[in-house]
PAKE-42684 format. One record per residue (C-alpha): residue in three letters; x, y, z. Coordinates in steps of 0.5 Angstrom, whole numbers, padded with zeros to 4 digits, always signed. Example, Ala and Ser with C-alpha at 12.3 -4.5 7.8 and 13.67 -1.06 7.14 Angstrom:
REM residues 2
ALA+0025-0009+0016/SER+0027-0002+0014/
REM end
This chain:
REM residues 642
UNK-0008+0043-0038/UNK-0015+0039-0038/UNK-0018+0034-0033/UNK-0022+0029-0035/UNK-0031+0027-0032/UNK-0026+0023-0026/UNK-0027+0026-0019/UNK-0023+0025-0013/UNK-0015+0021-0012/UNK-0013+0015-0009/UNK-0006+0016-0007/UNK-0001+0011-0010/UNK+0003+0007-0004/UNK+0008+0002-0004/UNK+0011-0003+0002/UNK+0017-0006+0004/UNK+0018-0013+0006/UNK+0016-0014+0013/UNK+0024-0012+0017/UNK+0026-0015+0023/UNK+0032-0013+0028/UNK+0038-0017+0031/UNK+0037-0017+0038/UNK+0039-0025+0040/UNK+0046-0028+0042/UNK+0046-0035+0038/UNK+0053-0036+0040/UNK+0050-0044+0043/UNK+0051-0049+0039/UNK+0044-0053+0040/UNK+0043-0061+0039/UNK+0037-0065+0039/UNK+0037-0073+0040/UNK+0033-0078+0038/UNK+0029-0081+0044/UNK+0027-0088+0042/UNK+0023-0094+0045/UNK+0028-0099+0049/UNK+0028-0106+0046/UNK+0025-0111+0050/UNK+0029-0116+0053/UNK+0027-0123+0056/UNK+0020-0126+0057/UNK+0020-0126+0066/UNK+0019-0133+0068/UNK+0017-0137+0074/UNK+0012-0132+0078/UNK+0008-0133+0084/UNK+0005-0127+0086/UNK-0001-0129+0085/UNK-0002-0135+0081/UNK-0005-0134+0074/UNK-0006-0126+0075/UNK-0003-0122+0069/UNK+0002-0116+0069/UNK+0005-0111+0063/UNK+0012-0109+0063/UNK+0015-0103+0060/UNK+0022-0100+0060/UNK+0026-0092+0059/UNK+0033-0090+0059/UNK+0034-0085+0064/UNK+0041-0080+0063/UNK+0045-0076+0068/UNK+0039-0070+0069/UNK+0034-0075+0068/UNK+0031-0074+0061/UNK+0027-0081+0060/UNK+0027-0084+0053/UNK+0020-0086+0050/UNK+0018-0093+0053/UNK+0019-0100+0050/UNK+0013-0103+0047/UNK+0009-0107+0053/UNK+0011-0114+0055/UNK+0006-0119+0057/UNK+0008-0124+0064/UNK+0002-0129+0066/UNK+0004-0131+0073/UNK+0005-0138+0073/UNK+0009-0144+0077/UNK+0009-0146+0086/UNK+0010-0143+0092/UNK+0015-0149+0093/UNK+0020-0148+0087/UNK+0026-0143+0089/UNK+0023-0136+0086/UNK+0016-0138+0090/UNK+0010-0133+0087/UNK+0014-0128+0083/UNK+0016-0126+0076/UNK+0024-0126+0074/UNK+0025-0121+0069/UNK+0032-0124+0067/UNK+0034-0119+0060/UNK+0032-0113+0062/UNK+0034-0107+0055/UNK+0041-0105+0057/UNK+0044-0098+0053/UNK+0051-0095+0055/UNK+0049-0088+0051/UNK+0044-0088+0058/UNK+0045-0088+0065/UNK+0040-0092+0069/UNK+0033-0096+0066/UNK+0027-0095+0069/UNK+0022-0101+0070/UNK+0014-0100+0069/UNK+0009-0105+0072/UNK+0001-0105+0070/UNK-0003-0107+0077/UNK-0006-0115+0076/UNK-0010-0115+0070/UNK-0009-0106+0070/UNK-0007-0103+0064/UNK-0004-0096+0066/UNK+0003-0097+0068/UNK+0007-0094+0075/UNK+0015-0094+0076/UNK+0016-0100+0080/UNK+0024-0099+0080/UNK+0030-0096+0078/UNK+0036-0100+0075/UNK+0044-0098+0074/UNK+0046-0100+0068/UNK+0051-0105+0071/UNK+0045-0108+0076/UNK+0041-0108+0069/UNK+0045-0114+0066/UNK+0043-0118+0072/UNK+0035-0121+0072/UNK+0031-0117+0077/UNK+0026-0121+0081/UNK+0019-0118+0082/UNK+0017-0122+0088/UNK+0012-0116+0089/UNK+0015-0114+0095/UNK+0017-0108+0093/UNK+0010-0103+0091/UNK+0009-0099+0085/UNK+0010-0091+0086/UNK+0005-0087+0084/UNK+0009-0084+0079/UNK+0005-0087+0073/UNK+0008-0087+0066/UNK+0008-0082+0060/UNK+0007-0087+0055/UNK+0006-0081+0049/UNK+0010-0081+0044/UNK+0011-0077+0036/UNK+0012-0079+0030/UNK+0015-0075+0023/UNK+0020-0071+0020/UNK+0020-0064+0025/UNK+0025-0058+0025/UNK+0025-0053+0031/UNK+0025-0046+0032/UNK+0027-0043+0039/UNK+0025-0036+0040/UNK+0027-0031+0048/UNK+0021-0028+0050/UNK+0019-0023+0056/UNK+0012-0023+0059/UNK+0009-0017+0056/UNK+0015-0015+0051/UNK+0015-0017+0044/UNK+0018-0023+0042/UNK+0025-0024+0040/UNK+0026-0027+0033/UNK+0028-0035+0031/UNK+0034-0036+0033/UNK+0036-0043+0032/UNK+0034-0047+0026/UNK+0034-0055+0029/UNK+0033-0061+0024/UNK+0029-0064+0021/UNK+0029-0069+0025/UNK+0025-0076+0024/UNK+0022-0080+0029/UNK+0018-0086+0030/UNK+0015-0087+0035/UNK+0020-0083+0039/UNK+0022-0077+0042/UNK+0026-0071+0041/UNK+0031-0068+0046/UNK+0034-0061+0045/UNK+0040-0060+0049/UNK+0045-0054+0050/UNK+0040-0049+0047/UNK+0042-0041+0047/UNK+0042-0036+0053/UNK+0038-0030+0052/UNK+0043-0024+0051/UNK+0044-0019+0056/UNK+0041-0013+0054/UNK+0046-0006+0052/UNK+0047+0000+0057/UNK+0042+0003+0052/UNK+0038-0001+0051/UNK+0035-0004+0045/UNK+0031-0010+0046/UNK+0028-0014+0052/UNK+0032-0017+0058/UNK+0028-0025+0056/UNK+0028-0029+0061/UNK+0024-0035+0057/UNK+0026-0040+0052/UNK+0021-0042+0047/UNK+0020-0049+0043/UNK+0016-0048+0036/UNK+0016-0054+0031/UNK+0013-0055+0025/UNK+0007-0062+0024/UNK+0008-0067+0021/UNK+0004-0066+0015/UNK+0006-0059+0014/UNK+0014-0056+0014/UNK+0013-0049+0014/UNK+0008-0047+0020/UNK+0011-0047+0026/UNK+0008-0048+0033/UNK+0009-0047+0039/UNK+0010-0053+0043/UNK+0013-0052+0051/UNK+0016-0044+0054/UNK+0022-0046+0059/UNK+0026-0042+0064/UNK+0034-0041+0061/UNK+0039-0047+0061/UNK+0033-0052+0060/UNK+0033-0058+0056/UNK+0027-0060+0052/UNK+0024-0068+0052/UNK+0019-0066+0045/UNK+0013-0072+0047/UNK+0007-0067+0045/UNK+0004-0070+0039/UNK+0001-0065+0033/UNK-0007-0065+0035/UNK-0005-0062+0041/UNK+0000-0056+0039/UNK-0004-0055+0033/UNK-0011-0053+0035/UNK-0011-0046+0035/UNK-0018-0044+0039/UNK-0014-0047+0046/UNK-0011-0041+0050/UNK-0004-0040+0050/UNK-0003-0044+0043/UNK+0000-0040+0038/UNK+0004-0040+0031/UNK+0011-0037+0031/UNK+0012-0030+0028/UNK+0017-0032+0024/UNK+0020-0024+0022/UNK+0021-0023+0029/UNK+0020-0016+0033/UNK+0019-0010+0027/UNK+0023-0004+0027/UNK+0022+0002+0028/UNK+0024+0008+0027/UNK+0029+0008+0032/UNK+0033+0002+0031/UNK+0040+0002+0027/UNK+0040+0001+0019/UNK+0046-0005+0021/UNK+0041-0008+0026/UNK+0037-0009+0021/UNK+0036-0016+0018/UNK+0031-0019+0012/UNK+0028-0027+0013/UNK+0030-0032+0007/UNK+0025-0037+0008/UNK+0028-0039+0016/UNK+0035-0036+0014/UNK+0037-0028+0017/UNK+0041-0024+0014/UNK+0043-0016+0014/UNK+0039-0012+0009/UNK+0045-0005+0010/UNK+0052-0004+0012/UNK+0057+0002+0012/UNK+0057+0005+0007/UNK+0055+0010+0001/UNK+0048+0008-0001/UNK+0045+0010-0008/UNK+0039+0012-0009/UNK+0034+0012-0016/UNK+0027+0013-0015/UNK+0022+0013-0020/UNK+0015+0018-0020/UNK+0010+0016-0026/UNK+0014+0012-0028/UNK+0020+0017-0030/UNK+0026+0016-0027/UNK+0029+0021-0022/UNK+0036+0023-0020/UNK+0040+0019-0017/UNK+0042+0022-0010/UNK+0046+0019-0003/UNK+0046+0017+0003/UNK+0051+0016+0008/UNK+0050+0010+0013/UNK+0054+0010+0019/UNK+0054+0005+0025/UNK+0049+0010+0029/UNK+0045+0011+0022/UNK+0037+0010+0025/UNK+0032+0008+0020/UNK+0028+0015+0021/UNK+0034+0018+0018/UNK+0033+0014+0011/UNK+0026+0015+0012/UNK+0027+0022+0012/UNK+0031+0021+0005/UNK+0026+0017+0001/UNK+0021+0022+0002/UNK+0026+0028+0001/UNK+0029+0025-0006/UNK+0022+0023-0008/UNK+0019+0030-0007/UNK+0013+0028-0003/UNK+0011+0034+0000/UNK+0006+0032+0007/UNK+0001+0037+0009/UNK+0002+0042+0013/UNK-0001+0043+0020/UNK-0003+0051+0019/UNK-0003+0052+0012/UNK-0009+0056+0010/UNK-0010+0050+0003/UNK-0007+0043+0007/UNK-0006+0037+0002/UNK-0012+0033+0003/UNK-0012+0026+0005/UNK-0013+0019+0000/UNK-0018+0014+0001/UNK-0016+0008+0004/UNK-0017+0001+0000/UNK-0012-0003+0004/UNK-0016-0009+0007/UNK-0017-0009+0015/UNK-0015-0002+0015/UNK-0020+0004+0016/UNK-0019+0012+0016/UNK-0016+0016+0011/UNK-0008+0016+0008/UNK-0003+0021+0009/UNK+0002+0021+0005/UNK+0010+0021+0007/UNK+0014+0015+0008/UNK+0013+0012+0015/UNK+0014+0004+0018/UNK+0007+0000+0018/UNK+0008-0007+0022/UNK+0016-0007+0020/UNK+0015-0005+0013/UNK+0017+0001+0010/UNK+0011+0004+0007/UNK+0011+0010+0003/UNK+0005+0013+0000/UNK+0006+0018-0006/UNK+0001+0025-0007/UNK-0004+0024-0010/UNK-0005+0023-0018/UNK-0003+0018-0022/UNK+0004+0022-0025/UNK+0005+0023-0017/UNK+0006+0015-0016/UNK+0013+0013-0013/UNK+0016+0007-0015/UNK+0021+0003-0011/UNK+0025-0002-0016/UNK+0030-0008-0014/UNK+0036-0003-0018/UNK+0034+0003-0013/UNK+0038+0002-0008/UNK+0046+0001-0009/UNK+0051+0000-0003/UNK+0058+0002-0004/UNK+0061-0001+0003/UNK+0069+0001+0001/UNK+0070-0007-0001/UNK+0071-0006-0009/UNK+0064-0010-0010/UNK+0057-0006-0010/UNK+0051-0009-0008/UNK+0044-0008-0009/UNK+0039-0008-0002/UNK+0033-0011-0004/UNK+0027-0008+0000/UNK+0021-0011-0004/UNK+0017-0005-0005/UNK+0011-0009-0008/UNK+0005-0004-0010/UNK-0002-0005-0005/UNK-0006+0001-0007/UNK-0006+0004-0014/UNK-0006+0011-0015/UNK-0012+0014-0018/UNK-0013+0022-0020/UNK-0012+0026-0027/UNK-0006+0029-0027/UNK-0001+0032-0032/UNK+0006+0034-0033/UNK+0011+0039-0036/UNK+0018+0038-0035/UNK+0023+0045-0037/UNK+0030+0049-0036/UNK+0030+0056-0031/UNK+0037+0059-0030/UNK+0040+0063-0023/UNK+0043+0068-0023/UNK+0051+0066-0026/UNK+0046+0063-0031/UNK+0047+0055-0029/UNK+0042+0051-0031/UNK+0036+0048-0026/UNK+0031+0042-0028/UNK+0025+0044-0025/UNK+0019+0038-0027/UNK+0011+0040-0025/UNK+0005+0036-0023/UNK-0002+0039-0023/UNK-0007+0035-0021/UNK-0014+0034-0020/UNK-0015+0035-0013/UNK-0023+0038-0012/UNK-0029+0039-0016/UNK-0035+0042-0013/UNK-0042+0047-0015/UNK-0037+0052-0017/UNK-0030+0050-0019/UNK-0025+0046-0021/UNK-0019+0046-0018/UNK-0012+0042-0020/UNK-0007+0042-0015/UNK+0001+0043-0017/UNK+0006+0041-0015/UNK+0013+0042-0018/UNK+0020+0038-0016/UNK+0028+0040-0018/UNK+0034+0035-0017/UNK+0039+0041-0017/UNK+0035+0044-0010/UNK+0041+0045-0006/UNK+0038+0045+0001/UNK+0044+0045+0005/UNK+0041+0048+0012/UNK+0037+0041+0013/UNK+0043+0038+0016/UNK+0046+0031+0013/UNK+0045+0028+0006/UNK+0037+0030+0008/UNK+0038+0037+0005/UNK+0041+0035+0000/UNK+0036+0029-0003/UNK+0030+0034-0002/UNK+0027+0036-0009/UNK+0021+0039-0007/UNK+0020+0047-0009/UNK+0013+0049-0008/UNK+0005+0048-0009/UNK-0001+0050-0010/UNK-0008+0051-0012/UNK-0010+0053-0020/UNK-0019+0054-0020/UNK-0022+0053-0027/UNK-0030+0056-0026/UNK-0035+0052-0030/UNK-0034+0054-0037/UNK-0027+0052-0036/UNK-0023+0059-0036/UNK-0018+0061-0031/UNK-0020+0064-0024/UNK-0014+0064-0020/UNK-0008+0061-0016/UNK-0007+0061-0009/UNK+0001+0061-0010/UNK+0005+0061-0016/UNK+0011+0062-0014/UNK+0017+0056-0014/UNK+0023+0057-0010/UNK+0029+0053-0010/UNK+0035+0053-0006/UNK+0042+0055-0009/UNK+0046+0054-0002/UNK+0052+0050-0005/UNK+0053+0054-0011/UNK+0056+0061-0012/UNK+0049+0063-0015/UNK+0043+0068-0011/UNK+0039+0064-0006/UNK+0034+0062-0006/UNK+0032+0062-0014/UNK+0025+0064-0014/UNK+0021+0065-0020/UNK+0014+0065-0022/UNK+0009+0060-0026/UNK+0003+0064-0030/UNK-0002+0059-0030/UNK-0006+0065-0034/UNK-0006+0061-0041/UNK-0010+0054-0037/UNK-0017+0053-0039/UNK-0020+0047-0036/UNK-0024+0043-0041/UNK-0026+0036-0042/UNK-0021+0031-0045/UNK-0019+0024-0046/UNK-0012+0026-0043/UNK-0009+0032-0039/UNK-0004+0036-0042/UNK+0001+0041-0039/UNK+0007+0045-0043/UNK+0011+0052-0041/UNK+0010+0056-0047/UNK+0016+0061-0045/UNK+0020+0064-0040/UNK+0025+0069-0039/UNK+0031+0067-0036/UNK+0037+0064-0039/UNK+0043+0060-0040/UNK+0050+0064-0040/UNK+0052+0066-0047/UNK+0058+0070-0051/UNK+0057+0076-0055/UNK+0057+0074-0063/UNK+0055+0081-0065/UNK+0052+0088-0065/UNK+0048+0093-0068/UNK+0047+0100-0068/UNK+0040+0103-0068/UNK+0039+0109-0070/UNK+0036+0112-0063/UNK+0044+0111-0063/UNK+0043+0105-0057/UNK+0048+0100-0058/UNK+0045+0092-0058/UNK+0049+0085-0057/UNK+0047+0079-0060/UNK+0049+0073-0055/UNK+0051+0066-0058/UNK+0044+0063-0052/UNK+0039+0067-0056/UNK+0039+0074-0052/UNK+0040+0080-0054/UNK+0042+0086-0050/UNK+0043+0093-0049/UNK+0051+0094-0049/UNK+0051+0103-0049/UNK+0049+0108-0053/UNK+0053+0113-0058/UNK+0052+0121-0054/UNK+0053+0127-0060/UNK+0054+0134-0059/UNK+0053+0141-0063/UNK+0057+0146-0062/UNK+0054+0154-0063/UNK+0060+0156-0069/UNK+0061+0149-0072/UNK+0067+0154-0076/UNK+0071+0155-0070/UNK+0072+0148-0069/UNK+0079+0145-0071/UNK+0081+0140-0075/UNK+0085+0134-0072/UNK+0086+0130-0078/UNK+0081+0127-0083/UNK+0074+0129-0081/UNK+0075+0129-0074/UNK+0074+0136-0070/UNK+0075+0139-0063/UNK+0073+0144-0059/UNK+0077+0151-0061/UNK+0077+0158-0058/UNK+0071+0160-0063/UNK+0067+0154-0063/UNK+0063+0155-0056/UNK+0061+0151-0052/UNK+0059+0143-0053/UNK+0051+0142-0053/UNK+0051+0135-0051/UNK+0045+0129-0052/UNK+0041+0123-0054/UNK+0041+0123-0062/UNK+0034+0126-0064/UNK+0034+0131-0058/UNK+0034+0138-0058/UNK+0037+0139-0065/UNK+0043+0133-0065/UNK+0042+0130-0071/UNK+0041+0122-0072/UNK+0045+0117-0073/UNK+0045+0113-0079/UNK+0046+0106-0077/UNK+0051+0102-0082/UNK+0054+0108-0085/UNK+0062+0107-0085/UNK+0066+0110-0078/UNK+0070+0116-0080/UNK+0067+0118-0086/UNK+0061+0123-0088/UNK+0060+0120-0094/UNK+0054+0115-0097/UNK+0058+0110-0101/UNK+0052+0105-0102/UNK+0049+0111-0104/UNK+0055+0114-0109/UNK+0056+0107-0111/UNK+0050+0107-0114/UNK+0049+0113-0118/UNK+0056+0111-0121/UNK+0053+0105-0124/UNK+0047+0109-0126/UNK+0052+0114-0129/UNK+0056+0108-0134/UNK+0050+0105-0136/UNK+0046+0112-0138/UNK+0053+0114-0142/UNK+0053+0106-0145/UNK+0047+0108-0147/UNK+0048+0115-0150/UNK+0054+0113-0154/UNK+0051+0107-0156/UNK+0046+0113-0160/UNK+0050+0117-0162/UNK+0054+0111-0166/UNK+0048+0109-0169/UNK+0046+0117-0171/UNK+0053+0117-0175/UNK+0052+0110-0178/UNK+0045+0113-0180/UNK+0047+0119-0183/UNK+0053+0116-0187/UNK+0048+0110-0191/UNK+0043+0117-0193/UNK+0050+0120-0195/UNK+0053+0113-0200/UNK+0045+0114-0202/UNK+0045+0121-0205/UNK+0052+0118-0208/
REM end
């Protein structure tokens, strides 16, 4: 292992999209009518209130609960005519706008030469149909008219809200609307829902309007709070709602109230533009996370209709190996820089929510930085199709810090094999020494005395410090030990085995390294064969590598080897003459050695014998091959003499 000239670690953190809960009853089927201004009718005639003074004219539709439309445009009337014709000085409005979608008209009059308008009566829509004669007896009221109307394309977003309480998320998506000149009614809007026994959200007792501008369809402001089973007449114009430095103009959270740990994972929904939906459902969740860019077991988890979002919190950070600090610890793991803007203070790492999101932050080092992708999670809700809950982990911080890995095989007691993975870290650099910090990680951690899929998902089995002096030679460690639980299997429990950590320097280089040279465990075997030695142990060669002592051969000599009798072959028991068996390791106290490879039963080398007999028919080749020569020789000296 080596560490590069980089100091200190930023923590790898991921987040969620912001997550909501359902909390509103939208079983209401709100409507929204269009408000237009009335037409104008007939030009009034033949009026003596006072001669030559000038009046204005302007009209609303009325319905049953006295919702009023927008006005019409103003009409103009110059008194004219005599005191002696049969109107005398008054104006004859003789073609008043009529609608039958309304129940009444009202009639606004300016004063003589007056510009703003004031209720002078209230027709039905029968007494309507006749001319009204304005003969000045009947005095304007104080009512003065609303003459404000909109224009644009709008949508509505209705929301339940509590005075000091968290408001509920949009309930209705109403529109778009398009009015000139006009106004909006919102009718037969939702109720705010009766909380549970057991609570869950807030009992609302407001209904509030949001609406977007007219030059922009995806910001939504609040236009008017109304108490439940109100309607909504909409005159308010854009500048009034959209500025935001007056007191109580707000935009609309368009996510709603966040969850918390407690909410239900089937309470729990996710906004598509202005559209919710459920993100979980009951069922087997699949999950398959990834720690430096390695892709780790996939583990399950089991969602219940009382599943809450601590319980998959707990699961991530259990199936991902993130190991917190623990409070006490003598070596606690150290927090992260915070980079995050608009947050201060250090990181902690774990998973948690933050502002309805799912923050999971990694330990620290690079190899240590835990991904959530789009394929992480799959749902198994029992109906034949499976789904792909999409959580939208996005990266807010990278991770910083030098840090290698090493992956290798430990064997438990029945020698079933177990994946171990190790993460050392750069932790800390000071006047004296390096110290790395590891952390080591098995998928086949059985934890079965957490309760539920939590123990089963947790993978971390230890940690601990390793310190380097400033040559870079190995000082010591402070734990050394990983312990991975066998609950679920019939193998002793806990495994526990150690890491030398001995052979580690820590010296510069461009990338950190990390091996497992050797280890002294290993995976089940069958015998392939044996051997003898000639200290008389016998050792079984096993088809995984290992050999092992299998027994040992035991001799004996007796005080009068003659009196032993002869039982067949070359084998002898004890007689009456032989004494006492003498019994004993090969070599010790006078018993002779055993000769490994030598034929059972037999007293005879026969490697040995087999060699002298070759050597024998080679020398006799030999010697009758001279002593035919000799002859061949004296015979030529012979026929020579001749």
């Amino acid at each position: 292992m080596y560490r590069s000239n980089d100091g200190g670690a930023t923590y790898f953190l991921v987040n969620s999209f912001a997550m909501g809960a359902t909390v509103e009853d939208t079983s209401a089927a709100p409507t929204a009518t269009q408000l237009g201004a009335a037409k104008i009718g007939g030009t009034g005639v033949n009026g003596t209130l006072d001669g030559g003074d000038v009046y204005q004219y302007r009209y609303t539709f009325l319905d049953s609960d006295g919702n009023e439309t927008a006005p019409s445009n103003p009409q103009t009337v110059t008194v004219s005519g005599s005191p002696g014709d049969g109107n005398g000085y008054s104006v004859v409005l003789d073609s008043i706008p009529t609608n039958t979608d309304y129940d009444s008209v009202r009639i606004y009059r300016t004063t003589a030469g007056g510009s703003d308008f004031y209720e002078l009566d209230t027709l039905t829509m029968a007494a309507a149909a006749s001319p009204y004669v304005d003969d000045g007896l009947t005095p304007l009221s104080t009512n003065q008219l609303d003459g404000q109307t909109i224009n644009g394309n709008y949508t509505y977003l209705v929301t339940f809200a509590r005075s000091g309480e968290e408001e509920s998320r949009p309930s209705l998506a109403l529109g778009p609307q398009n009015v000139v000149n006009g106004r909006i009614q919102l009718s037969n809007l939702p109720i705010p829902p009766t909380p549970p026994a057991e609570g869950g959200f807030p009992a609302y007792d407001k209904v509030r309007i949001y609406r977007n501008l007219s030059t922009s369809s995806d910001t939504f402001y609040l236009v008017d709070e109304l108490d439940p089973g109100e309607d909504f007449i909409d005159t308010v114009p854009d500048s009034q709602i959209s500025d935001l430095t007056v007191p109580g103009n707000k935009t609309i959270d368009l996510d709603g109230p966040k969850i918390d740990s407690n909410t239900l994972l089937v309470d729990v929904v996710k906004r598509d533009g202005l559209n919710f939906e459920n993100v979980f459902e009951e069922g087997e969740l699949s999950f398959t996370g990834y720690k430096g860019d390695r892709k780790l077991d996939t583990k399950n988890f089991t969602i219940t209709s009382t599943t809450i979002v601590q319980e998959l919190l707990e699961f991530i950070e259990a199936s991902t190996g993130i190991q917190p600090s623990v409070n006490g610890n003598a070596n606690p793991i150290p927090g992260s820089e915070n980079s995050i803007p608009d947050e201060t203070g250090n990181l902690s790492q774990g998973v948690s929510i933050t502002d309805g999101r799912i923050r999971v932050i990694s330990n620290n080092g690079v190899d240590n930085g835990v991904d959530v992708r789009l394929s992480s999670f799959t749902l198994d809700n029992n109906t034949g199709v499976l789904q792909n809950p999409n959580l939208n982990f996005g990266t807010v911080q990278e991770g910083i810090g030098q840090s290698a890995v090493s992956d290798f095989v430990v064997y438990d007691t029945l020698g079933i094999p177990v994946n171990v993975r190790v993460t050392a870290v750069l932790e800390e650099r000071n006047g004296s020494n390096t110290v790395y910090r590891w952390f080591a990680d098995s998928p086949d951690n059985d934890n079965a005395i957490d309760t539920g899929d939590i123990g089963e998902a947790r993978i971390a089995v230890g940690t601990g410090l390793v310190y380097f002096d400033g040559d870079g030679n190995f000082v010591g460690s402070d734990n050394n030990t990983v312990t991975v639980q066998r609950r679920d299997v019939p193998s002793q429990s806990p495994l526990e085995f150690d890491l030398d950590f001995t052979q580690l320097s820590g010296l510069a280089s461009d990338k950190a390294s990390l091996n497992a040279s050797r280890q002294d465990g290993s995976g089940t075997g069958t015998l392939n064969s044996f051997i003898i030695g000639e200290d008389g142990v016998i050792r079984g060669v096993f088809s995984n590598g290992v050999d092992r002592d299998l027994g040992m051969l035991q001799l004996a000599r007796f005080g009068n080897p003659t009196g032993l009798e002869q039982r067949g072959e070359n084998l002898f028991a004890t007689g009456v003459n032989s004494g006492l068996p003498v019994t004993g390791d090969p070599g010790a106290d006078g018993l002779g050695e055993v000769i490994a490879g030598a034929v059972e039963l037999s007293n005879t080398d026969v490697g040995g014998n087999l060699i002298d007999l070759i050597l024998a028919s080679t020398q006799y080749r030999g010697s009758s091959r001279v002593i035919t020569t000799a002859q061949q020789l004296f015979d030529e000296l012979l026929n020579l003499r001749r």
